[in-house]
BAFI-3210 file (N, C-alpha, C; in Angstrom, 3 decimals, decimal comma, padded with zeros to 6 digits):
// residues 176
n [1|2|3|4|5|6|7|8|9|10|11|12|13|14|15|16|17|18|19|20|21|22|23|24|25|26|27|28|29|30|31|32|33|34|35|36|37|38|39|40|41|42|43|44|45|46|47|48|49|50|51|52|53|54|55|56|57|58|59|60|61|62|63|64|65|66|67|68|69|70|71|72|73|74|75|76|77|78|79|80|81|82|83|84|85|86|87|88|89|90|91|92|93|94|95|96|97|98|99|100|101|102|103|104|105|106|107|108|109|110|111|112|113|114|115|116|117|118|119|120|121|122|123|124|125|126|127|128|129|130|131|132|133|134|135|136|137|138|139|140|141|142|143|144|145|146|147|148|149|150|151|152|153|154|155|156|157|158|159|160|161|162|163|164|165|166|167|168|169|170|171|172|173|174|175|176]
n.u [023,788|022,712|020,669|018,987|019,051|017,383|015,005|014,128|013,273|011,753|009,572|008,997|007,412|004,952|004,432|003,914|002,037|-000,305|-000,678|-001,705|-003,759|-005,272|-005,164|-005,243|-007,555|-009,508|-009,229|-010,492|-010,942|-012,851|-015,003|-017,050|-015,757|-013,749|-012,461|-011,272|-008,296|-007,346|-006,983|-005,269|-003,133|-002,663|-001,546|000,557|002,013|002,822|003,891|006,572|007,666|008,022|009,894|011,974|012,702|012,985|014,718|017,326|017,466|017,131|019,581|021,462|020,948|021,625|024,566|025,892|027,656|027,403|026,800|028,514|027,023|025,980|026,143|024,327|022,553|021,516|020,255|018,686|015,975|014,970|012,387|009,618|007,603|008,986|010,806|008,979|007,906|009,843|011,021|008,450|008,485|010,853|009,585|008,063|009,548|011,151|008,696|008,553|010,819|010,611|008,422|006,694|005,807|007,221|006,361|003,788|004,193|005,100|004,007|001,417|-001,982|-004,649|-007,144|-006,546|-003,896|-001,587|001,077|004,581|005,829|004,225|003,706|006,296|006,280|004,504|006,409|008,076|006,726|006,179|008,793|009,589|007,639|007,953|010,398|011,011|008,374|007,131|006,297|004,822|005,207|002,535|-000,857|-002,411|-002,100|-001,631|-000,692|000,331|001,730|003,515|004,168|002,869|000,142|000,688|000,830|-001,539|-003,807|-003,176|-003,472|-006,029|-006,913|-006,576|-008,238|-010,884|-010,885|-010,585|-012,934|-014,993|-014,780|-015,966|-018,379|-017,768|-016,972|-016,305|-015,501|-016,677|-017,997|-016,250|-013,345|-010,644]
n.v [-012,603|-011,589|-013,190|-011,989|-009,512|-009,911|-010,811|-008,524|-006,987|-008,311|-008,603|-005,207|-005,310|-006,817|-004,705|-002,789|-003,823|-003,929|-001,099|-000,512|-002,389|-002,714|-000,028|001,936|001,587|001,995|004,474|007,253|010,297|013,086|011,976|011,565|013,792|014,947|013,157|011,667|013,271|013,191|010,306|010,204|011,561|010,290|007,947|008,788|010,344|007,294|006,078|007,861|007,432|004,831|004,340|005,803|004,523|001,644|001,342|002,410|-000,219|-001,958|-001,435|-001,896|-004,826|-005,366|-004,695|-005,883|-008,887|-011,873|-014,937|-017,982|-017,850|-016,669|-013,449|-012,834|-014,887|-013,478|-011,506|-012,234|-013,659|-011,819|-011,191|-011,465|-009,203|-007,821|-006,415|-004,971|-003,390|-001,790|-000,871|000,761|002,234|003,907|005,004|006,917|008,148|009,308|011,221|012,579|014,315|015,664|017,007|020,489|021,423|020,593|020,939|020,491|017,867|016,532|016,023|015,769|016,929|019,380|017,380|015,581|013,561|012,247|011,777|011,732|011,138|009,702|007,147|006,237|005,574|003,513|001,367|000,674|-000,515|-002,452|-003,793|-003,828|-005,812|-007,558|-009,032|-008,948|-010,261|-012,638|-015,967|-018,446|-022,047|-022,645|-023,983|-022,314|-019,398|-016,124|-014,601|-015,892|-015,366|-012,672|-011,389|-012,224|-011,275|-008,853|-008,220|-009,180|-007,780|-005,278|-005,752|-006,169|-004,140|-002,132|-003,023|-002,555|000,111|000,745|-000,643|000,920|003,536|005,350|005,410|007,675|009,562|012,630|014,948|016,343|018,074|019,638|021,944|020,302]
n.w [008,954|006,518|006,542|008,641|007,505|004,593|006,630|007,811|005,403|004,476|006,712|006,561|004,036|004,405|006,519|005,006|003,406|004,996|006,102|003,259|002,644|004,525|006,996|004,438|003,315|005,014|005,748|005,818|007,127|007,324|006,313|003,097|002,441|-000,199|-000,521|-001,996|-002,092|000,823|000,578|-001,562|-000,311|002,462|001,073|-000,417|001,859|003,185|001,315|001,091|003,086|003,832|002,184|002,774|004,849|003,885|001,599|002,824|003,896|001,998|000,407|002,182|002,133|-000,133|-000,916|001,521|001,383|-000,455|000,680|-000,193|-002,620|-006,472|-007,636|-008,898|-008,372|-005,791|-006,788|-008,237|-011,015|-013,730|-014,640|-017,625|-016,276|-014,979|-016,662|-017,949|-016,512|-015,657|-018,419|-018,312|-015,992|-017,569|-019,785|-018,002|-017,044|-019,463|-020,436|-018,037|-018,361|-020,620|-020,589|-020,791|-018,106|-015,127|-012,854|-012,203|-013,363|-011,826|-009,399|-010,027|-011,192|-009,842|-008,439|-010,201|-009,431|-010,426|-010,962|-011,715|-009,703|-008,161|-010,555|-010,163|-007,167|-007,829|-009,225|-007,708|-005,318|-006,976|-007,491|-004,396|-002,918|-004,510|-004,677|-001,717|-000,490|001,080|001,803|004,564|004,376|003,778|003,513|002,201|000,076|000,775|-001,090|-003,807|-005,638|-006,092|-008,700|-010,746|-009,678|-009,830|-012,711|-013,607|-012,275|-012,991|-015,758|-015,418|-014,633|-016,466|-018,503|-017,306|-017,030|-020,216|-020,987|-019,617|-020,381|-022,790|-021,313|-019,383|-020,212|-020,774|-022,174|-023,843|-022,021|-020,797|-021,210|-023,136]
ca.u [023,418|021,661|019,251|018,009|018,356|015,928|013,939|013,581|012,894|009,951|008,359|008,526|006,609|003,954|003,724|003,778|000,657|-001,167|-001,426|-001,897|-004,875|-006,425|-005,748|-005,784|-009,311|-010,561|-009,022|-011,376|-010,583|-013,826|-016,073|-016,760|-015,449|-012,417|-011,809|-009,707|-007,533|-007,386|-006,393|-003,893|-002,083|-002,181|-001,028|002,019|003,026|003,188|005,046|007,514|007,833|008,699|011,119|012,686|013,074|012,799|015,785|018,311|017,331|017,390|020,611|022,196|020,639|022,507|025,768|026,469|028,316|026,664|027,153|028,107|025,844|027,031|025,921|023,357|021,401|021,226|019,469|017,178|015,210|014,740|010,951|008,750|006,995|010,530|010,799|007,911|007,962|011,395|010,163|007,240|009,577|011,570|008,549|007,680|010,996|011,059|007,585|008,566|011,669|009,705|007,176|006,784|004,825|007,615|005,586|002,649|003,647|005,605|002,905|-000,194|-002,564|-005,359|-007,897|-005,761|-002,581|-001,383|002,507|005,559|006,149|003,226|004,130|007,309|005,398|003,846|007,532|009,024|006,298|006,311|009,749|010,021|006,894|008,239|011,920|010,852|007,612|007,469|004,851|005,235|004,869|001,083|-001,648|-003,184|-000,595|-002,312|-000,205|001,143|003,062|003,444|004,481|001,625|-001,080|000,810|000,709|-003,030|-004,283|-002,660|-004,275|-007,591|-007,656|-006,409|-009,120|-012,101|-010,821|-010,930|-014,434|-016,247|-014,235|-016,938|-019,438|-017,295|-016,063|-016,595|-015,005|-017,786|-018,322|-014,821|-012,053|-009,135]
ca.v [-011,199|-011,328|-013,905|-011,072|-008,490|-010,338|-011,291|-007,587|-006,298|-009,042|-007,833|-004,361|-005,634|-007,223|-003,805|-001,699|-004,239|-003,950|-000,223|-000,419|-002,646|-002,390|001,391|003,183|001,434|002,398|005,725|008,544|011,562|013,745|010,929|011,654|015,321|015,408|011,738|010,905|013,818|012,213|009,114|010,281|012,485|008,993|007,243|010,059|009,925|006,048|005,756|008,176|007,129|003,084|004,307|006,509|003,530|000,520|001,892|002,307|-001,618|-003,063|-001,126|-003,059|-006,251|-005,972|-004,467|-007,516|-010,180|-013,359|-016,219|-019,086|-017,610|-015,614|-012,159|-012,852|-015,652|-013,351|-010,620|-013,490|-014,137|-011,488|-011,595|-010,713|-008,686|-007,150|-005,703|-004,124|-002,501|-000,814|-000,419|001,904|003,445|004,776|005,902|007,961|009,168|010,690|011,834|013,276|014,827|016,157|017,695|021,936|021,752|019,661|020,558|019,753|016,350|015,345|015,376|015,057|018,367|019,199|016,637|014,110|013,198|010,784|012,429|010,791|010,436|008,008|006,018|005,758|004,600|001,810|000,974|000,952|-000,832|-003,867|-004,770|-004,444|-006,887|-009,269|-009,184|-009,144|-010,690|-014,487|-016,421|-019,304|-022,927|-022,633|-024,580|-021,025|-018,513|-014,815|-013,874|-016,952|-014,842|-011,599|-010,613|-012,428|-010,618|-007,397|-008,264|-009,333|-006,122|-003,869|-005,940|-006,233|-002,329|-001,701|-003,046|-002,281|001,404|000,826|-000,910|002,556|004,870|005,811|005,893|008,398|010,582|014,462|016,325|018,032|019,229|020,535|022,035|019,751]
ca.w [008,818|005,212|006,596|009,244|006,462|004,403|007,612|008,165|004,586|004,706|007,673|006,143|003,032|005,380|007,363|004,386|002,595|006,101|005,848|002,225|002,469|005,751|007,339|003,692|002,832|006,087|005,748|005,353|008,370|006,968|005,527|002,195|001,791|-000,188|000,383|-002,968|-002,204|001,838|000,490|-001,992|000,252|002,785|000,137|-000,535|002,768|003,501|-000,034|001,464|004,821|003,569|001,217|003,450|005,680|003,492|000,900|002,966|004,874|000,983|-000,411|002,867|002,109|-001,489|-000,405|002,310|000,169|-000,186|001,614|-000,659|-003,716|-006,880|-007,404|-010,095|-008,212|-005,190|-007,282|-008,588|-011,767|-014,322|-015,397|-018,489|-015,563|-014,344|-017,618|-018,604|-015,549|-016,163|-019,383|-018,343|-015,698|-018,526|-020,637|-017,731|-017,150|-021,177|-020,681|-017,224|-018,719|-022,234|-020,338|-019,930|-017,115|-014,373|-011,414|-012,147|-014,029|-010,697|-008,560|-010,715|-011,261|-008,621|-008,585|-011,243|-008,588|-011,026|-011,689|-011,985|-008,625|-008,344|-011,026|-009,457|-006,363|-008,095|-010,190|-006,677|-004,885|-007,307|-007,415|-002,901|-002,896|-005,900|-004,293|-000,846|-000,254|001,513|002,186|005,052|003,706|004,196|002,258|001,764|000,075|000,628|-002,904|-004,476|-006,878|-006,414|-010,050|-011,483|-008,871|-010,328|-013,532|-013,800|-011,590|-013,747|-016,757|-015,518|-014,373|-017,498|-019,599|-016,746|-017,613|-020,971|-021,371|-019,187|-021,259|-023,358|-020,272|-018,728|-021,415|-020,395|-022,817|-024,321|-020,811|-020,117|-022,298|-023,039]
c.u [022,493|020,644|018,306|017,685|017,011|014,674|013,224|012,624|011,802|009,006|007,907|007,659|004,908|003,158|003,379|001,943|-000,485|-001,906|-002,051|-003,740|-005,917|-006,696|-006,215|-006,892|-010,162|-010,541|-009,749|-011,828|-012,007|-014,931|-015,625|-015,979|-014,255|-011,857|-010,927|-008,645|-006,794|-006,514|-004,888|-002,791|-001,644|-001,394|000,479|003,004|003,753|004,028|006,291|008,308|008,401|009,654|012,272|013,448|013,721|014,820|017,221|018,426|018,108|018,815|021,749|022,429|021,746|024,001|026,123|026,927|027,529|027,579|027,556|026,988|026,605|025,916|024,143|021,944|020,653|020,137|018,221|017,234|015,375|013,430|010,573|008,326|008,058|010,740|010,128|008,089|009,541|011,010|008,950|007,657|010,432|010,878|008,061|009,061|011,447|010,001|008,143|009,587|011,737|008,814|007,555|006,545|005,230|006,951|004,782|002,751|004,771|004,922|001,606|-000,567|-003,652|-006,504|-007,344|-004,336|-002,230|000,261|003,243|005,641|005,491|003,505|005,118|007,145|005,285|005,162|007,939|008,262|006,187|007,996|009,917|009,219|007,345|009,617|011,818|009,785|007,553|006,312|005,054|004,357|003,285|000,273|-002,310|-001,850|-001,849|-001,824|000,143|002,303|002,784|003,722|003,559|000,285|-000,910|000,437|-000,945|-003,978|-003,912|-003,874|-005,694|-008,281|-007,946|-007,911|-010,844|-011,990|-011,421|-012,726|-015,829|-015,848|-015,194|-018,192|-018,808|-016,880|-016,689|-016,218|-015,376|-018,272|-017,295|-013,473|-011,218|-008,102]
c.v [-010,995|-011,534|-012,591|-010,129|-008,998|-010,570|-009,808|-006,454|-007,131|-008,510|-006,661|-004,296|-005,940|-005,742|-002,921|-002,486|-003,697|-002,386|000,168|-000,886|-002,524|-000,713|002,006|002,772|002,043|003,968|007,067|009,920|012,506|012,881|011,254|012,685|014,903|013,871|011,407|012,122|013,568|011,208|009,034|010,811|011,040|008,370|007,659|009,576|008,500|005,435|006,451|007,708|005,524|003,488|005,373|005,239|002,053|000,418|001,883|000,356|-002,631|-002,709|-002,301|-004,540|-006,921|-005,647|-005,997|-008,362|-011,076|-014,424|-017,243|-018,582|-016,416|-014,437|-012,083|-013,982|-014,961|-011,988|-010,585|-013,012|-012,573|-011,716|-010,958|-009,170|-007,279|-005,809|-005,070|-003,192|-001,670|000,023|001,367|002,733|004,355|005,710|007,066|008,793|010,246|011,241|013,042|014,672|016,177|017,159|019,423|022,466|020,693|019,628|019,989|018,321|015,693|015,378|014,942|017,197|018,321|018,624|015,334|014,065|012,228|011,153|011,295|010,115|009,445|006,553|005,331|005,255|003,250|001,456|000,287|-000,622|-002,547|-004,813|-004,434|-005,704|-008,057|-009,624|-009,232|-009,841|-012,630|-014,740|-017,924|-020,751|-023,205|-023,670|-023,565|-020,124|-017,155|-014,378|-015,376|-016,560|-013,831|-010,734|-010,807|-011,634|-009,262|-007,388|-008,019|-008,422|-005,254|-004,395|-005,770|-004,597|-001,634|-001,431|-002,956|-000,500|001,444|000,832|000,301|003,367|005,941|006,100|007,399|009,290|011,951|015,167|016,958|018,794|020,426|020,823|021,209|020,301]
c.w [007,617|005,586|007,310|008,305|005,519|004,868|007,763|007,150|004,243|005,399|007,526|004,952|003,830|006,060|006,697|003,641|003,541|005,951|004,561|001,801|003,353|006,150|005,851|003,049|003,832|006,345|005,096|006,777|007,893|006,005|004,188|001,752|001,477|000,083|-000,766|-002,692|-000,653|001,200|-000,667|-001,276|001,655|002,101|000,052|000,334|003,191|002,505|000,423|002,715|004,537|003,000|002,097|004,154|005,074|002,693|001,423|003,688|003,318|000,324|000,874|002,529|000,907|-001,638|000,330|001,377|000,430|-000,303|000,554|-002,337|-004,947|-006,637|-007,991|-009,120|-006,722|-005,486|-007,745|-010,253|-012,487|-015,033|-016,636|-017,669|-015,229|-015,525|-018,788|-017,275|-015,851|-017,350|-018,842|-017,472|-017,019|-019,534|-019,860|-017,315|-018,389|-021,383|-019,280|-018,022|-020,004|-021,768|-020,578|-019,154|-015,873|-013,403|-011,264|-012,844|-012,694|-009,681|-008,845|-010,769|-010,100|-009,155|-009,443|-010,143|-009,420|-011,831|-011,645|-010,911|-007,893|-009,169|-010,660|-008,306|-006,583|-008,896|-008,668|-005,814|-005,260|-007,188|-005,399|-002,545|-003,717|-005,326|-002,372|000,062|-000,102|002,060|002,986|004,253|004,214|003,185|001,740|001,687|-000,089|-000,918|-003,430|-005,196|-007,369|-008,016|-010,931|-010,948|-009,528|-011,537|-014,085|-013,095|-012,539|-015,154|-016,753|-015,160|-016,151|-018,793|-019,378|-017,604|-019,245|-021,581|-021,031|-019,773|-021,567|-022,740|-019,419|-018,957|-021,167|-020,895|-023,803|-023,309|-020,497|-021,706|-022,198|-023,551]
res [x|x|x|x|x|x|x|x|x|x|x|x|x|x|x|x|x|x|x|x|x|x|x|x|x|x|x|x|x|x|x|x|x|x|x|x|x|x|x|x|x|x|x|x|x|x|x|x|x|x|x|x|x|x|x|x|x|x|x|x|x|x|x|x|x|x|x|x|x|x|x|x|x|x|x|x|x|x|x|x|x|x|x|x|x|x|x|x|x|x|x|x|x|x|x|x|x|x|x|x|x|x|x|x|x|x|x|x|x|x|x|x|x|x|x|x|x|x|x|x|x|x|x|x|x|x|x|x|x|x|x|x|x|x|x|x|x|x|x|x|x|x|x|x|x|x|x|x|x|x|x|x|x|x|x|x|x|x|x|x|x|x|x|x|x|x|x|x|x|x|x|x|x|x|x|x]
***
């Protein structure tokens, strides 16, 4: 019974990357008009719609007793990765919590969608891929290692952002 539970919370990793990388790149219903607010509200829903589904598949997977295994090795590994991510869940949890303005910092503001409940997206999204993601004994691994692909995406956005900063900076145009 685990094995299928795992078998099944794989294939939902697989179906959730598929629309992740194929439909929501291709996804644009009015071409350009309005297309990052299109693709966030895609985005929204397909984050809700897995976790609706996914959530109750993985709370099963970890309920079931294990076979032969203790508790700890069926939970796995503890990473550097694991815990920065928690980590920055919790920073937005005391920022979410701090705020005066809850509505608008749990969905984002109009035109910035970037609230809690996003970050919690991407919190959510790395540990079902790093805890559920398999790759058959191939000579080609599409991820090799999902925590490192997360890791080094986040780093390299990080410091693309950084480096245009100063190309992009508008706030002698607009009040902050």
């Amino acid at each position: 019974m685990k094995h299928i539970m795992r078998l099944i919370c794989g294939m939902g990793v697989y179906l959730f990357l598929f629309c992740l990388v194929v439909v929501y790149s291709l996804y644009a219903p009015e071409g350009y008009i309005q297309i990052a607010t299109h693709k966030y509200l895609f985005f929204r829903k397909l984050c809700l719609i897995t976790a609706g589904v996914m959530i109750p598949l993985i709370t099963l997977y970890y309920i079931i007793p294990p076979i032969g295994k203790s508790w700890r090795k069926m939970i796995g590994h503890i990473s550097t990765t694991d815990i920065y991510m928690l980590l920055f869940l919790l920073v937005n949890i005391i920022s979410f919590l701090g705020t005066k303005f809850p509505e608008e910092a749990l969905w984002g503001t109009s035109g910035w969608d970037m609230g809690f409940a996003v970050h919690v997206f991407f919190v959510g999204i790395y540990f079902f891929i790093s805890r559920f993601y398999f790759s058959p004994r191939a000579p080609y691994y599409p991820i090799p290692n999902p925590r490192a692909a997360f890791s080094y995406g986040g780093s390299i956005s990080y410091i693309l952002m950084g480096a245009f900063e100063p190309v992009f900076d508008l706030s002698d145009r607009y009040a902050v």
